[in-house]
C-alpha positions as CSV (number, residue, x, y, z in Angstrom):
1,X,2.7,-178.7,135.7
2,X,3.4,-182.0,136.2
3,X,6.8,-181.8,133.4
4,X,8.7,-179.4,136.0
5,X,11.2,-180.4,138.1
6,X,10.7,-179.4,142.0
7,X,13.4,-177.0,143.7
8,X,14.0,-177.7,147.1
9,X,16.1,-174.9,148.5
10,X,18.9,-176.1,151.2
11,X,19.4,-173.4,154.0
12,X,23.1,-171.9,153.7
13,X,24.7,-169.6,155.8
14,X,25.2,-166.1,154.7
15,X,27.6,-163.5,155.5
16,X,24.7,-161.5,157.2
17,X,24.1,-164.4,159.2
18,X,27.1,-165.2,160.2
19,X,28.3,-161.6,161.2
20,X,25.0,-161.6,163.4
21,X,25.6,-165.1,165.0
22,X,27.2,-164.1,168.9
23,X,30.4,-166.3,168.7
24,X,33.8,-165.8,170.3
25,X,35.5,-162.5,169.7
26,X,37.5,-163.3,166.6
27,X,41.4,-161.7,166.8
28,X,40.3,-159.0,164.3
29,X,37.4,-158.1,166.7
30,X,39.6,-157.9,169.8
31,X,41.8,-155.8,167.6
32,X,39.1,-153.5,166.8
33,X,37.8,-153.1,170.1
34,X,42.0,-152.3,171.4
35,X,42.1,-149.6,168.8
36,X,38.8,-148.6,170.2
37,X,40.3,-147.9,173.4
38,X,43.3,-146.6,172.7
39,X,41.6,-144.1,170.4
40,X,39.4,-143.6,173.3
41,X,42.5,-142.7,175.6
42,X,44.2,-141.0,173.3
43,X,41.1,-138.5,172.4
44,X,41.2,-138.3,176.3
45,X,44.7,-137.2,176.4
46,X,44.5,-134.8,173.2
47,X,41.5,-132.8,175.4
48,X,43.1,-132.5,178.8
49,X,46.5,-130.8,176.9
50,X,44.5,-128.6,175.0
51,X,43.1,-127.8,178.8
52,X,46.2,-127.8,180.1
53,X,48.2,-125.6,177.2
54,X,44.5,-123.1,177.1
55,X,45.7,-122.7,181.0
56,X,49.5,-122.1,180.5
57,X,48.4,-119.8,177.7
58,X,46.4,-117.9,179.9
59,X,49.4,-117.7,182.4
60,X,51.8,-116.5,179.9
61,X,49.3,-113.5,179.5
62,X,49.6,-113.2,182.9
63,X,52.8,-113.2,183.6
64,X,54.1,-110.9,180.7
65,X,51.7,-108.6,181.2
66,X,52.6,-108.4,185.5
67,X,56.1,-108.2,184.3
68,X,55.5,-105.3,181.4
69,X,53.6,-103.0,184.6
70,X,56.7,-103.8,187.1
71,X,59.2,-102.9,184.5
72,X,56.9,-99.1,184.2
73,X,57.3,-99.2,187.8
74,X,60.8,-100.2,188.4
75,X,61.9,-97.4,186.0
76,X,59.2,-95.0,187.6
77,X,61.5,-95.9,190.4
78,X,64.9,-95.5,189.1
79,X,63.9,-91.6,188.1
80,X,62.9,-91.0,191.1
81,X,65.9,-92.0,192.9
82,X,68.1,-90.7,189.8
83,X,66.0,-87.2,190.9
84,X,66.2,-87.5,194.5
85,X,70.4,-88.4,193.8
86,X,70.7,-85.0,191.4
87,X,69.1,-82.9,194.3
88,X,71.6,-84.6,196.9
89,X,74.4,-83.4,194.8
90,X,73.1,-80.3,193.7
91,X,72.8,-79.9,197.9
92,X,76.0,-81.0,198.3
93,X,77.9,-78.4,196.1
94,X,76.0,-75.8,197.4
95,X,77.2,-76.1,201.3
């Protein structure tokens, strides 16, 4: 094969190769890793109010149902001293 033409192959950088070559952080790459972290931060944030609101939540529930049993007592009360206040006066007129 003597009527062929040799190929010599010169070495060229590929995109592979050159996205696996450890260089200086390009300004895309510093970009990317401060979205990183404020994603990080953010998803931080996002969890401790869901905490926080799951708590507050939880106090409301609390609360309305302490007020719901003092308003049951706070009229249990007012009959009884409406009561005790009809007796006086029925007392009352009778002396």
């Amino acid at each position: 094969m003597s009527g062929l033409p040799t190929l010599t192959r010169t070495p060229v950088s590929h995109y592979i190769d050159r996205m696996q070559k450890k260089t200086e952080p390009s300004v895309i790459d510093q970009e990317v890793t401060r979205l990183e972290e404020q994603t990080e931060i953010l998803l931080a944030a996002i969890d401790r109010l869901m905490k926080e609101n799951k708590s507050l939540r939880a106090q409301q529930e609390s609360h309305a149902t302490e007020r719901a049993a003092l308003i049951e007592r706070n009229d249990m009360v007012r009959n009884r001293v409406e009561a005790i206040v009809t007796r006086l006066k029925s007392l009352e007129s009778g002396i």
